[in-house]
C-alpha positions as CSV (number, residue, x, y, z in Angstrom):
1,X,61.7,82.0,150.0
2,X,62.5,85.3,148.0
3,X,59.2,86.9,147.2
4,X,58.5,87.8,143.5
5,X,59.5,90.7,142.6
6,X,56.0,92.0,141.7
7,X,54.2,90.6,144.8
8,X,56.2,92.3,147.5
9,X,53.6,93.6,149.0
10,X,52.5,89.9,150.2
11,X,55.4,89.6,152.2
12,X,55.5,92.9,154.6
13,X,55.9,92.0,158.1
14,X,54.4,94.3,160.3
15,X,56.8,94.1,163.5
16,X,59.8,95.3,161.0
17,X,57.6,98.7,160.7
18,X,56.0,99.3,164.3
19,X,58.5,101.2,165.6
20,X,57.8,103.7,163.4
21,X,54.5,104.2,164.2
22,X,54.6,104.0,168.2
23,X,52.6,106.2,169.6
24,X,54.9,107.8,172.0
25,X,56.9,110.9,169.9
26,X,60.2,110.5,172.1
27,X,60.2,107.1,172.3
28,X,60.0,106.5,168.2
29,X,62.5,109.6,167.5
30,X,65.4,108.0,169.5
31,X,64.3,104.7,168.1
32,X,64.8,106.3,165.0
33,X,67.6,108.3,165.8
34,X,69.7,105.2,167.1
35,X,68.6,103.0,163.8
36,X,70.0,106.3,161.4
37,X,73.2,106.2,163.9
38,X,73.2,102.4,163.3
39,X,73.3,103.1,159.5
40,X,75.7,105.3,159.6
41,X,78.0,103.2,162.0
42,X,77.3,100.4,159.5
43,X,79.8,101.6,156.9
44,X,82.9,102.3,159.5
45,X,83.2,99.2,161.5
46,X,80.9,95.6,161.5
47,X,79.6,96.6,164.9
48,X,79.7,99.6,167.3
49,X,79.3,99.7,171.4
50,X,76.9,101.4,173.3
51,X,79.0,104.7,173.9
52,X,79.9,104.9,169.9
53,X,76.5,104.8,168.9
54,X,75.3,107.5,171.7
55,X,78.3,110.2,169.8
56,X,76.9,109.4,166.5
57,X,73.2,110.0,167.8
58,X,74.4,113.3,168.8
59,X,76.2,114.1,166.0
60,X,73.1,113.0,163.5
61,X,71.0,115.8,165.7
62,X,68.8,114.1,168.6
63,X,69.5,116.4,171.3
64,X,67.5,115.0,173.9
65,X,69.2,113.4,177.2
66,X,70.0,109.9,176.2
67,X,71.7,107.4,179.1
68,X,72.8,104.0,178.5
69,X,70.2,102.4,180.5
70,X,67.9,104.1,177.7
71,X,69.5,103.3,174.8
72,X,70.2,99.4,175.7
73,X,65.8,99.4,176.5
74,X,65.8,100.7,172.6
75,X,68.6,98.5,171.2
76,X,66.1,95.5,172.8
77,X,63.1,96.4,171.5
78,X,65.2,96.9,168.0
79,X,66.2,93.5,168.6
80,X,62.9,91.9,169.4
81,X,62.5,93.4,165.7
82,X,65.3,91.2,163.8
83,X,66.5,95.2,163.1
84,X,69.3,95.1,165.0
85,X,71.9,92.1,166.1
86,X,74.3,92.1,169.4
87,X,77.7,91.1,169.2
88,X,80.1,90.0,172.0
89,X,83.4,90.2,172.1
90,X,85.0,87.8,174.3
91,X,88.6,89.2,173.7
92,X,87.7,92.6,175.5
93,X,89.6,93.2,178.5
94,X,87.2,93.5,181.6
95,X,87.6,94.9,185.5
96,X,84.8,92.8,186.6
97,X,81.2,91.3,185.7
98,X,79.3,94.1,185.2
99,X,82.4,95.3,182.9
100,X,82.1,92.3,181.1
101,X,78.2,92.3,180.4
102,X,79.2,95.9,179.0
103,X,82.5,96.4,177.9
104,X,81.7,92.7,175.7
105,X,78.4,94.4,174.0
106,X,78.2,95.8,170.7
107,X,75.0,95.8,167.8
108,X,74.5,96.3,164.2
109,X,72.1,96.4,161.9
110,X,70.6,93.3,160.5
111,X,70.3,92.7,156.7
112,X,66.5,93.6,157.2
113,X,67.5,95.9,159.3
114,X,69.3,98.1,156.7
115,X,66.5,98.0,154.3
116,X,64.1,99.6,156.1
117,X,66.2,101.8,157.7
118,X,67.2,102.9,153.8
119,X,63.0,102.4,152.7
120,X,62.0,104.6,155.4
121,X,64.9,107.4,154.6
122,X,64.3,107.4,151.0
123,X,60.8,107.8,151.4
124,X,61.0,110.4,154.5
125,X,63.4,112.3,152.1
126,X,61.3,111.9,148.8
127,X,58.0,112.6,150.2
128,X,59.0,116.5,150.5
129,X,60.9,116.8,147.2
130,X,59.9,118.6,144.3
131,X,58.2,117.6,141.4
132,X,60.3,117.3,138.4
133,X,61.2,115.8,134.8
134,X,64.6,115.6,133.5
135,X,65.4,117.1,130.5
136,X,67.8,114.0,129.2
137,X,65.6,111.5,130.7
138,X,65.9,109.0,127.7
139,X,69.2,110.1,126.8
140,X,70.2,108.3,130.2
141,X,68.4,105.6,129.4
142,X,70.0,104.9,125.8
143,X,73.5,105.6,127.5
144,X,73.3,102.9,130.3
145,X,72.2,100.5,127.7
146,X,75.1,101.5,125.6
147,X,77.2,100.5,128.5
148,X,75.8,97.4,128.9
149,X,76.6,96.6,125.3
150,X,80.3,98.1,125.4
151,X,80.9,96.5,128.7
152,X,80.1,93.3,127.3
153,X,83.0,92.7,125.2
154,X,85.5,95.9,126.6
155,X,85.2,95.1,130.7
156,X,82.6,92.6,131.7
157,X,83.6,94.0,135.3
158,X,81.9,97.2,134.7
159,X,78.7,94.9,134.3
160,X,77.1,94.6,137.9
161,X,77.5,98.2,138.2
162,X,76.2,99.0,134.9
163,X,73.2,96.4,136.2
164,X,72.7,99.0,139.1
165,X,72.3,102.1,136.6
166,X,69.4,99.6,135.2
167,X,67.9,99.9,138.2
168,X,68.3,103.5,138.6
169,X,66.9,104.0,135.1
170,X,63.7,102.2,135.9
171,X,63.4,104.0,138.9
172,X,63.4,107.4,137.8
173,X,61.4,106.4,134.7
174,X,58.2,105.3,137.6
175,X,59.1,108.8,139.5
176,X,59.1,111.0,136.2
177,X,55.8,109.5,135.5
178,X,54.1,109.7,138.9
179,X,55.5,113.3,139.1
180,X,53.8,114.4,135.7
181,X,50.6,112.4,136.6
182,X,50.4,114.0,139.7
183,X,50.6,117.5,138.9
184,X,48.0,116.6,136.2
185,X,45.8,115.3,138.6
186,X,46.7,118.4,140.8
187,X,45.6,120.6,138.0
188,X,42.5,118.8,137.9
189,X,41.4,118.7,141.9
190,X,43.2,121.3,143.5
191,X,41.8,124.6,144.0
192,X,42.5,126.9,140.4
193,X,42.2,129.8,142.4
194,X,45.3,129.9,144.5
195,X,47.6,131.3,142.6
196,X,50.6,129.4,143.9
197,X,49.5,125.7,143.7
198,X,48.3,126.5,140.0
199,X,51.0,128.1,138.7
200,X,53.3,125.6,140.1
201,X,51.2,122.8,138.2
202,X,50.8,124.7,135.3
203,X,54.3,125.6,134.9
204,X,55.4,121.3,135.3
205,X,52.6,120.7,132.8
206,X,53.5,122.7,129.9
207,X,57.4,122.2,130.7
208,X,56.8,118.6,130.2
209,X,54.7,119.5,126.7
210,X,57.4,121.6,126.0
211,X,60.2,118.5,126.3
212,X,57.9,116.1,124.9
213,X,58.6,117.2,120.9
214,X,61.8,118.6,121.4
215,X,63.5,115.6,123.8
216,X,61.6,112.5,123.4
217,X,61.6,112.2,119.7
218,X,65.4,111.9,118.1
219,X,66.0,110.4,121.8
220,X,63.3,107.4,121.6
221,X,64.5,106.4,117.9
222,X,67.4,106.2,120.4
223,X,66.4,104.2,123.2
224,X,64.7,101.5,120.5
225,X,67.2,101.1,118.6
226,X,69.7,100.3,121.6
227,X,67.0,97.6,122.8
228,X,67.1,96.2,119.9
229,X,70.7,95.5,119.8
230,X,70.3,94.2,123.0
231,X,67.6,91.8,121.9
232,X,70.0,90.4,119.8
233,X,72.5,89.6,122.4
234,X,69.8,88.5,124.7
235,X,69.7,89.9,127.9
236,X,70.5,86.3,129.8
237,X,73.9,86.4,127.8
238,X,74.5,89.4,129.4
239,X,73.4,88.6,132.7
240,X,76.0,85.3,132.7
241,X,78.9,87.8,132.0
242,X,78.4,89.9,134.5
243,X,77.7,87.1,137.6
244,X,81.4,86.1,137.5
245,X,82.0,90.2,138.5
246,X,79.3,90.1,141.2
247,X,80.9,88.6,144.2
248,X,78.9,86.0,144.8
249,X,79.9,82.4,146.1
250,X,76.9,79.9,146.5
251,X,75.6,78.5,143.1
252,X,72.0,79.2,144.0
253,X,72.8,83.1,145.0
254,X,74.5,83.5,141.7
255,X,71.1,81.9,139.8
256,X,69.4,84.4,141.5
257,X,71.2,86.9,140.7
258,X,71.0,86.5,137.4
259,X,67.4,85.9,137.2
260,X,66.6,89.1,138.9
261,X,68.6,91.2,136.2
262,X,66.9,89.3,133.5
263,X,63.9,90.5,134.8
264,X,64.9,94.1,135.2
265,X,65.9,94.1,131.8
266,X,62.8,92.9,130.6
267,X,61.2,95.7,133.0
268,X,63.3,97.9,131.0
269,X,62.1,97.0,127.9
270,X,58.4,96.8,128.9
271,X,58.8,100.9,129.3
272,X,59.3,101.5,125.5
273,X,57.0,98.8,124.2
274,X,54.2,99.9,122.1
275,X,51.7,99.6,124.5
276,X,54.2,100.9,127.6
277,X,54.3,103.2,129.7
278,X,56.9,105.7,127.9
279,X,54.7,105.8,124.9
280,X,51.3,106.5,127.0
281,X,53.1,108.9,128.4
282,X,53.9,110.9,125.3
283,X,50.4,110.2,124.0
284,X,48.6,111.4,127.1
285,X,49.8,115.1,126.1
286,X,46.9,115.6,124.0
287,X,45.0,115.0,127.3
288,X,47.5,117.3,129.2
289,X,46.9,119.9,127.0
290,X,42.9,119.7,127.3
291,X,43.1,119.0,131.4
292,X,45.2,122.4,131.6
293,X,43.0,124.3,129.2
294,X,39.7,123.1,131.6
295,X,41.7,124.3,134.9
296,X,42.4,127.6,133.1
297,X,38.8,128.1,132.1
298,X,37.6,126.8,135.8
299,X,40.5,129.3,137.7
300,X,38.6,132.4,135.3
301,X,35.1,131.4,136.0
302,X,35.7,131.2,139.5
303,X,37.7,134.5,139.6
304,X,35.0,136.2,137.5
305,X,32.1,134.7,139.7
306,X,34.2,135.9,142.9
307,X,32.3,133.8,145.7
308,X,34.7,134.1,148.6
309,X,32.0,134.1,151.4
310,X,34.9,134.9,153.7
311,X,36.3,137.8,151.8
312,X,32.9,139.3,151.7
313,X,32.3,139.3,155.5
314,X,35.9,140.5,155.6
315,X,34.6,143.7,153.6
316,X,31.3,144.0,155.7
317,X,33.7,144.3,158.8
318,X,35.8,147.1,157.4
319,X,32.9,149.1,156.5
320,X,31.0,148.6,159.9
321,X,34.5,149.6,161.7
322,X,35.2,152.4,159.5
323,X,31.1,154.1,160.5
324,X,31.5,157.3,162.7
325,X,27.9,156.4,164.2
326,X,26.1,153.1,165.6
327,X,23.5,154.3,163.4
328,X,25.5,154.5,160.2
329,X,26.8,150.7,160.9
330,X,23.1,149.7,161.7
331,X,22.4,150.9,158.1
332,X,25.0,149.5,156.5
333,X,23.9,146.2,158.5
334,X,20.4,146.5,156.7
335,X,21.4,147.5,153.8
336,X,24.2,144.0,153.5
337,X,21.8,141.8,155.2
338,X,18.3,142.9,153.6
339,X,17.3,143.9,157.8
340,X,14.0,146.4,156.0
341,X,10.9,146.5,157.5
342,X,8.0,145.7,155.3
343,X,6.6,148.3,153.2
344,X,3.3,147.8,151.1
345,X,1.6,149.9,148.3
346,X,-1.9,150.0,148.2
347,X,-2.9,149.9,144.7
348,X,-5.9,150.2,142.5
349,X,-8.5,147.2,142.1
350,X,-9.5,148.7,138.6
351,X,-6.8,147.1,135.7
352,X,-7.1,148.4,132.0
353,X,-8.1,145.1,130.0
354,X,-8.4,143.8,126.7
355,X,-10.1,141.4,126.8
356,X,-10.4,138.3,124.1
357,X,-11.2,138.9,120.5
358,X,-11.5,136.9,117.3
359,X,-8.1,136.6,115.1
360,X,-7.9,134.5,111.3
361,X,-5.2,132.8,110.6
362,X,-4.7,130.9,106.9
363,X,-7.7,130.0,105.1
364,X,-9.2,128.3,108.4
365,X,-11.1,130.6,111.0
366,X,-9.5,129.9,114.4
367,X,-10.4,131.2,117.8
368,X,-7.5,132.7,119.9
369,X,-8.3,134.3,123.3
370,X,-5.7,137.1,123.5
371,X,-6.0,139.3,126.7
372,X,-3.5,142.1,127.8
373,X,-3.3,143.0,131.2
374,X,-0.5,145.6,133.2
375,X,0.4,142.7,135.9
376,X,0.4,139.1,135.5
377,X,-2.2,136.8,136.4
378,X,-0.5,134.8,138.8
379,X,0.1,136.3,142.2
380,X,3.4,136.4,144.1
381,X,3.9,134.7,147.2
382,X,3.1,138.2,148.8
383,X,-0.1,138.3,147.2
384,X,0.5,141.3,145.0
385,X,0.5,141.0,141.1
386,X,4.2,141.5,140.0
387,X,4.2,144.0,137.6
388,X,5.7,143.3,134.2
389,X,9.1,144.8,133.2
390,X,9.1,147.7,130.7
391,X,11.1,147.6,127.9
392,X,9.7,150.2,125.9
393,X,12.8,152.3,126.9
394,X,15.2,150.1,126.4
395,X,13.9,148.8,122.8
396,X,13.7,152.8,121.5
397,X,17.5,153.1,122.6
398,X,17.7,150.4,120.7
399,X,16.4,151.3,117.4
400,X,17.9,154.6,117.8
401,X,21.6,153.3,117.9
402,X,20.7,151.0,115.5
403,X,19.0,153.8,113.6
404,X,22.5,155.9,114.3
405,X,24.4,153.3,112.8
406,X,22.5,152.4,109.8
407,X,22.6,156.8,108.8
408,X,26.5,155.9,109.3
409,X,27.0,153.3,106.9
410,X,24.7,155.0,104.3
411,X,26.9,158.0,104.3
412,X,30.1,156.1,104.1
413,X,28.5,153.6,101.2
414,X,27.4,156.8,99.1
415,X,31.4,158.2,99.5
416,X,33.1,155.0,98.3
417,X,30.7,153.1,96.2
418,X,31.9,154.0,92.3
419,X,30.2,153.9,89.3
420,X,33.3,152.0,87.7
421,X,36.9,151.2,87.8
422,X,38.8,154.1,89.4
423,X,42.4,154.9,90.7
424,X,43.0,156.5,93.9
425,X,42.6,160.1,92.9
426,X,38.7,159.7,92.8
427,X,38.6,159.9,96.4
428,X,40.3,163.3,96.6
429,X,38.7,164.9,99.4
430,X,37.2,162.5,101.4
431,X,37.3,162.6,104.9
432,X,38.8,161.2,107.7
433,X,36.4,157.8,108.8
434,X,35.4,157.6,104.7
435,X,39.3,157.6,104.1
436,X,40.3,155.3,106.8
437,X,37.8,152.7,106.1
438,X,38.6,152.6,102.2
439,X,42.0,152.3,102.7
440,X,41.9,149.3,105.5
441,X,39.4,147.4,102.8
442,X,42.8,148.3,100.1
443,X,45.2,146.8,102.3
444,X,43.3,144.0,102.8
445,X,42.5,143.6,99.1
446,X,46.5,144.0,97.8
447,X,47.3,141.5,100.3
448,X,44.6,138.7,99.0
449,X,45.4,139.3,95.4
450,X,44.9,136.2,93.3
451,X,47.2,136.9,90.0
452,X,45.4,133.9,88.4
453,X,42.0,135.2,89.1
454,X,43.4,138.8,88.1
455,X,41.9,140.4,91.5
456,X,42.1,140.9,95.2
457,X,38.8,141.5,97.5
458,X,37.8,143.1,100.8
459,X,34.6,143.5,102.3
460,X,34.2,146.8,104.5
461,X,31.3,146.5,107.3
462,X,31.5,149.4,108.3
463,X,30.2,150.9,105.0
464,X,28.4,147.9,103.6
465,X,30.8,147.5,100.4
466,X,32.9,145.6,98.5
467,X,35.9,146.4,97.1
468,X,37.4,144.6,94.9
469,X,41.6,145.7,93.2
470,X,41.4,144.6,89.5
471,X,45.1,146.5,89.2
472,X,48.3,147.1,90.4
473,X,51.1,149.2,89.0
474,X,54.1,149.6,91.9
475,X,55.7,151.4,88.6
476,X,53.3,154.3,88.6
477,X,52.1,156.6,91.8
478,X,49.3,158.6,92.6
479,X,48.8,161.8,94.8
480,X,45.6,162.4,96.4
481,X,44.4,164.9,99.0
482,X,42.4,163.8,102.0
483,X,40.9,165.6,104.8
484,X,44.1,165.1,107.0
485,X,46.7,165.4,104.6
486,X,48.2,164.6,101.4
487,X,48.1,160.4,100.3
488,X,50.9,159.1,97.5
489,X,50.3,155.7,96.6
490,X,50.8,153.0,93.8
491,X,48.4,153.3,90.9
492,X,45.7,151.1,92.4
493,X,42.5,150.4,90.1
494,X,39.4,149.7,92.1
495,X,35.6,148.7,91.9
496,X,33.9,149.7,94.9
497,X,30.0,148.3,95.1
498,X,27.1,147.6,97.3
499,X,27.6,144.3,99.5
500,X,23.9,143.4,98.7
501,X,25.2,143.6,95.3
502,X,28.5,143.0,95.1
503,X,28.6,139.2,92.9
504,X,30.9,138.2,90.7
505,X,28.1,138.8,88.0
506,X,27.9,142.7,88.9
507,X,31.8,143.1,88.7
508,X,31.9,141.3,85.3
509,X,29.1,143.3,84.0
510,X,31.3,146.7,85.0
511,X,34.6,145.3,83.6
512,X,32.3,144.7,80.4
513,X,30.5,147.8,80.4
514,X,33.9,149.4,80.5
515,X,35.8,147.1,77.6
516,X,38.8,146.4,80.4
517,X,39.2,142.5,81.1
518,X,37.8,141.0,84.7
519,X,41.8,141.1,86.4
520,X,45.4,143.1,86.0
521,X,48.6,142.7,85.6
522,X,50.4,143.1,89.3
C-alpha cells in the first residue's frame, strides 16, 4: 500500500539505509561507490556486468583496489537490501561453467533502489550548499501556473511535465523558507562575535528584507490571481487532461496518478493562503528585523566587554617572553595574578565622632540619631574599617566646570539678548563663539518659519536664549562686521530674549511695545 503522502516517515525501512551507516569506512565507500556507479549505469543500458560497473566505479573517483570477488560480496549484500536486482542472460556465449555463472551475471538498481540512491545524493549534495533566496521566487511560481492553464487548452502533452515544475515549485518554496529561518535562528544562537558567521547571516537577513517590498508584492497579487483562475478550472480537471500524456497503462496507476497531483496542487495553494506559509513568511520580517537588531546589540556588548579568557593569557604570555629578567616576568606574574604579600597599616584606635544630637522636623519634635564617623561601622572581612571614598575633590571639579560653564553662557546671553526687534547689523562686532552661536539659532529659525504664524524660532543652549525671526526680506541685504570678517546677509528682523523668559506673552508685549505686528511678510 502507497503511504500517504504526509505520513512518510511511518514507512522507512531501516535495512534500505544500513549500508550507509556501516561501521567499516571502506566497506560503505565502495558500497556507495558501486550504488552511484549503478545510477549512473541505470540511464545507458537496463543492466550492466560485473567488469562495466568496476570502469564506472573508477571513473566516478573510488580509487581503491577493487577485484571481482569484492565487488560480487557488495552487489550481495546490496541485494539482500532489495537495492539492487541480478539479471541473467541465458543467450551469452560461455567457455565453460564457471563462464557461465559469470559471463550470464548482470545487476541493476531496483525501483527502491534508485530512490535512495537519489535521497541520499541530494541530501549529501544539499547538506553543504549555500544558503540562499531567489530573487524571482514567486515569479516562478506564477509562471508554472500560467503553464498549467495554457497547457490545458494549447498542448495537454506539456501537462505531466508542467506537473513536475509543480513539484519543483513546492520544493524550493520549503528550502527558501528553511534557508531564511535558519540564518534567523543562526543570528540568534551562534556566536555575534565571529565576524564571519555574522556577517554571513546578517547579510541573508537583510537581503531577504530587502526582496521582501520590492519582489513579493506586485508578484503575490500575481501568484493569487493565477490560483484563482485555477480554482475555477479545478485542479482535478486539470489532472484528468494531463493522465492521458503520462504513460501510464493500469487503471489503478493512472487514479493514482492523478490523485497525487491533486494533492500537490492543493499543497500549492496551501502556500499562499491567508494563514500559509508564504504570507508568515513576509509577516515574520518585523521579527527579522528585531532578531537582527538584538544580535547587533549582543555582537557590541560583547566586543565592548572583551572577555576572551584565552586572548588574555595569550597577552600574559607575550609579556612574560618578551622580560629580559626572571625577575621582571616574576613581577609581571604578581602584578596579572594579584601574587602580593600581605601588607597591613597599623592605624589609630582614636576616630573623630559626632556623635547623636536632636533635629526638628515640621511642627512635631522628632528624635534622629545622626553620627559621623571617618570609616564605616561595619568591618571588612580583614577586620579593618574600610574607609569611605572622598569625593570632596571630585564634587569641587565639579562645580567649577559647572561654575565655568554657567560664566559662559552669561557672557554669551548678555551679547545677543536685545532689547527689541533688530536686523543683523546690531551685532556688528561680536565675536567669534557669540557670532557662531547667533547665527546657528538664525538658520535654524529661517528654516522653521511658520508664514501663518508670521515667525520662525530657535532656542540656543549654549547662551540660554531664544530667538525668535518675526521678518524676512531676500529683497534687501545687510553688511555686518564680525570679529573674523565681514557678514552680508538678507535683512533678517530678530527678537532675541532670555529662555527663562522667552513666552509667547514676552514676544507679544515687545512687538506691542514697538507698534510692529507679532509676524512678517517672508
Amino acid at each position: 500500500m502507497k503511504p500517504a503522502p504526509r505520513q512518510w516517515w511511518r514507512h522507512v525501512d531501516a535495512d534500505a539505509w544500513r549500508n550507509f551507516a556501516e561501521p567499516d569506512a571502506l566497506a560503505r565507500e565502495r558500497k556507495a561507490a558501486v550504488l552511484a556507479a549503478l545510477e549512473e549505469l541505470s540511464t545507458r543500458a537496463p543492466m550492466s556486468t560485473a567488469p562495466e560497473i568496476i570502469k564506472q566505479v573508477r571513473e566516478i573517483g573510488f580509487r581503491d583496489p577493487l577485484t571481482e570477488l569484492d565487488l560480487r560480496k557488495a552487489l550481495d549484500h546490496l541485494t539482500d537490501s532489495d537495492l539492487v536486482e541480478p539479471f541473467r542472460d541465458y543467450a551469452a556465449m560461455s567457455s565453460g561453467y564457471d563462464a557461465v555463472i559469470r559471463r550470464q551475471e548482470a545487476w541493476a538498481l531496483t525501483q527502491l533502489g534508485r530512490g535512495v540512491v537519489a535521497a541520499v545524493r541530494v541530501a549529501t549534495m544539499d547538506a553543504g550548499r549555500a544558503l540562499q533566496l531567489p530573487a524571482r521566487l514567486l515569479d516562478g511560481v506564477e509562471r508554472t501556473l500560467r503553464d498549467l492553464l495554457d497547457h490545458r487548452t494549447a498542448d495537454p502533452g506539456l501537462l505531466p511535465t508542467a506537473f513536475g515544475d509543480v513539484r519543483s515549485r513546492i520544493d524550493e518554496l520549503q528550502r527558501v523558507t528553511a534557508d531564511f529561518y535558519a540564518a534567523l535562528a543562526q543570528i540568534v544562537q551562534s556566536d555575534v562575535t565571529d565576524d564571519a558567521l555574522f556577517g554571513d547571516n546578517r547579510d541573508r537577513v537583510v537581503e531577504a528584507l530587502r526582496q521582501f517590498p520590492r519582489e513579493y508584492g506586485l508578484a503575490l497579487r500575481r501568484v493569487d490571481q493565477a490560483l484563482a483562475d485555477l480554482a475555477n478550472i479545478g485542479p482535478r480537471g486539470l489532472a484528468e487532461a494531463a493522465v492521458a500524456h503520462a504513460g501510464l497503462i493500469d487503471a489503478e496507476d493512472q487514479q493514482e496518478w492523478i490523485e497525487e497531483r491533486v494533492r500537490l496542487l492543493d499543497d500549492l495553494a496551501a502556500w499562499f493562503a491567508p494563514e500559509g506559509s508564504v504570507n508568515r513568511l513576509i509577516s515574520s520580517a518585523t521579527g527579522a528585523v528585531h532578531t537582527l537588531l538584538i544580535a547587533i546589540d549582543r555582537r557590541y556588548t560583547a566586543m565592548r566587554r572583551g572577555s576572551d579568557l584565552g586572548a588574555d593569557f595569550r597577552e600574559l604570555a607575550y609579556s612574560l617572553h618578551s622580560q629580559p629578567t626572571p625577575e621582571a616576568a616574576r613581577s609581571v606574574y604578581n602584578a596579572a595574578f594579584g601574587n602580593w604579600p600581605s601588607h597591613h597599616v597599623l592605624v589609630s584606635n582614636d576616630e573623630d565622632v559626632a556623635h547623636a544630637t536632636m533635629a526638628r522636623a515640621g511642627e512635631s519634635s522628632r528624635v534622629v540619631e545622626l553620627t559621623l564617623r571617618e570609616h564605616e561601622r561595619h568591618g571588612s572581612a580583614a577586620g579593618r574599617p574600610k574607609k569611605l571614598a572622598d569625593t570632596s575633590v571630585e564634587r569641587t571639579e565639579a562645580l567649577a566646570r559647572a561654575s565655568h560653564i554657567a560664566r559662559i553662557r552669561k557672557n554669551l546671553a548678555s551679547k545677543l539678548i536685545t532689547k527689541g526687534e533688530v536686523d543683523l547689523s546690531h551685532f556688528s562686532g561680536l565675536d567669534h563663539e557669540a557670532a557662531a552661536v547667533l547665527l546657528s539659532a538664525v538658520e535654524v529659525a529661517i528654516q522653521t518659519f511658520d508664514h501663518e504664524a508670521g515667525y520662525g524660532q530657535a532656542q540656543a543652549e549654549r547662551a540660554g536664549v531664544v530667538l525668535r525671526v518675526t521678518h524676512i526680506d531676500l529683497g534687501e541685504t545687510v553688511t555686518i562686521d564680525l570679529a573674523e570678517g565681514r557678514l552680508t546677509g538678507p535683512l533678517i528682523r530678530m527678537i532675541v530674549l532670555p529662555a527663562s523668559a522667552a513666552s509667547d506673552a514676552d514676544f507679544s508685549d515687545i512687538s506691542e511695545t514697538l507698534g510692529l505686528a507679532s509676524g512678517g511678510a517672508a
